[in-house]
N, C-alpha and C positions, 0 to 999 in steps of 0.2 A: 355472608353472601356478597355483599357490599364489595371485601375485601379480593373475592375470588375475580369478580368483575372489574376492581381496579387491576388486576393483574394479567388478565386477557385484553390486550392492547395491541397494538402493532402486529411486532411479529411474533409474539406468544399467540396471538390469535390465528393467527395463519398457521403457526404449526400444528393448535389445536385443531384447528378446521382439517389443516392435510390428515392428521394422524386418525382423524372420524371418518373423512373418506374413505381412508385405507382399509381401516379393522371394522366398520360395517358389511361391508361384504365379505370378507374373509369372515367375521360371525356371523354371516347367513348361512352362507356354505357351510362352516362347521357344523351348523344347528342343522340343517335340510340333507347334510351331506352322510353323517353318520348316524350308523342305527337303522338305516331302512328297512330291514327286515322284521324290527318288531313296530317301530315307531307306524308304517304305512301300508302295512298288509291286510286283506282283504281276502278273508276265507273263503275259497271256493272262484276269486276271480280266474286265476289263470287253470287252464285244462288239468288234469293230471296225465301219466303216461299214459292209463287202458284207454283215455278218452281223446287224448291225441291222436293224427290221421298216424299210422303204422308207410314208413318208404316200403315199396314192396324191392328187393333185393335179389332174387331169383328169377328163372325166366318163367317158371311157370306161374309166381307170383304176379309177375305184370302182362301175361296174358291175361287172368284171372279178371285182373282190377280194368284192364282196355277192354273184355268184354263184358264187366258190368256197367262201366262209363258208355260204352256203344248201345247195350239196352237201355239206360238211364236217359240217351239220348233218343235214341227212336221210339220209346213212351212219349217224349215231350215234345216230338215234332208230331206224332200222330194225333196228341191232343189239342196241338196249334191248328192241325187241319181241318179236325173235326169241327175246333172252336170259330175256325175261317168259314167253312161251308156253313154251320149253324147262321153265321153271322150274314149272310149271304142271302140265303134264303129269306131273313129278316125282313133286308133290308129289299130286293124281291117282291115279297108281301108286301112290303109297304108303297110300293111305289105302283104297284097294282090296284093297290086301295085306293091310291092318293089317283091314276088314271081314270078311275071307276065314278071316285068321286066328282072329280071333275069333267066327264065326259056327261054324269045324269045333271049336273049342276048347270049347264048350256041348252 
């Protein structure tokens, strides 16, 4: 061991040094870099086709899809309405109570 260490000096050691900078990362990337399909896959993470969104291609296919997205939209504004006015009336009652309260509390 001794002898390895007398021999790493100067510029043996510098070369050593360079040539570890070098081939460390080219053997990461070798390692990380090849094989990913069995080395890092994960059954079931990405979609398959039937469960990927389908381009609609045709005209009557993307009428079809614009007006299930315009129904999908006008469900969700009418339940933002609903959920507005709900919230309304709440708050309403509450400022009625809080009136009520404070006008018997004088």
């Amino acid at each position: 061991m001794s002898s390895i260490l007398r021999k790493l000096q100067g510029g043996n050691l510098e070369v050593f040094k360079f040539g570890t900078y070098i081939l460390f990362p080219i053997g990461w990337m070798y390692y990380f870099g090849t094989n990913l399909d069995d080395r890092f896959t994960i059954q079931g993470f990405w979609p398959t086709a039937e469960q990927s969104h389908k381009i609609p291609l045709e005209k009557e296919e993307i009428d079809r899809e614009l007006n299930r997205m315009r129904m999908n939209d006008a469900i969700r504004r009418e339940r933002r309405q609903r959920e507005a006015e709900a919230e309304a009336e709440l708050q309403l009652a509450q400022a009625r109570a809080q009136m009520e309260g404070s006008a018997s509390a004088e």
